[in-house]
C-alpha positions in Angstrom: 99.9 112.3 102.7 97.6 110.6 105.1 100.2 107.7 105.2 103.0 109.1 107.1 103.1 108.6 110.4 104.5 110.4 113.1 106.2 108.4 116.3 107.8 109.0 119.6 110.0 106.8 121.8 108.3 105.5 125.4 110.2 104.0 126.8 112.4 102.5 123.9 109.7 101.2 122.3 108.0 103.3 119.3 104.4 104.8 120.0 102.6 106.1 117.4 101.9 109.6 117.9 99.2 110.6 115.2 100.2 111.8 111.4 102.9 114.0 110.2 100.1 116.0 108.1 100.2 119.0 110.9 103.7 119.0 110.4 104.2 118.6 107.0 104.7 121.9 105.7 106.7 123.7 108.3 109.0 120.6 107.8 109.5 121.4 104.2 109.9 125.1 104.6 112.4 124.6 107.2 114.3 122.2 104.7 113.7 124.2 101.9 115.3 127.2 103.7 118.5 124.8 104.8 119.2 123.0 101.9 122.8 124.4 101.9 123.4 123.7 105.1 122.1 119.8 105.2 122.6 119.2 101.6 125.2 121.4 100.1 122.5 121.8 97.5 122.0 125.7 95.8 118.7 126.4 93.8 118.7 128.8 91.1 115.6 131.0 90.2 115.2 131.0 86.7 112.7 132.4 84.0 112.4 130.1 81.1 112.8 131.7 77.8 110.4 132.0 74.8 112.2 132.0 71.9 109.5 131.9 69.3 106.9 134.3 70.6 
């Protein structure tokens, strides 16, 4: 994901900062962890089921 870019304000204008790369997945763990919270969303863990074996 070399393509996202990561930014902070200076002054009101937007400086880039470097890539989000570094940041990447603790960003995703913490929104994996919070999806109720920010989303309202619930996972279910599931096994899926051979039927023919």
């Amino acid at each position: 994901m070399n393509d996202i870019k990561l930014f902070r304000l200076d002054s009101g204008r937007a400086v880039e900062q470097g890539d989000a790369s570094d940041l990447e997945k603790p960003l995703q763990t913490l929104i994996e962890a919070n999806l109720d919270t920010l989303l309202g969303i619930h996972f279910l863990v599931s096994c899926p089921v051979n039927s023919w074996a």
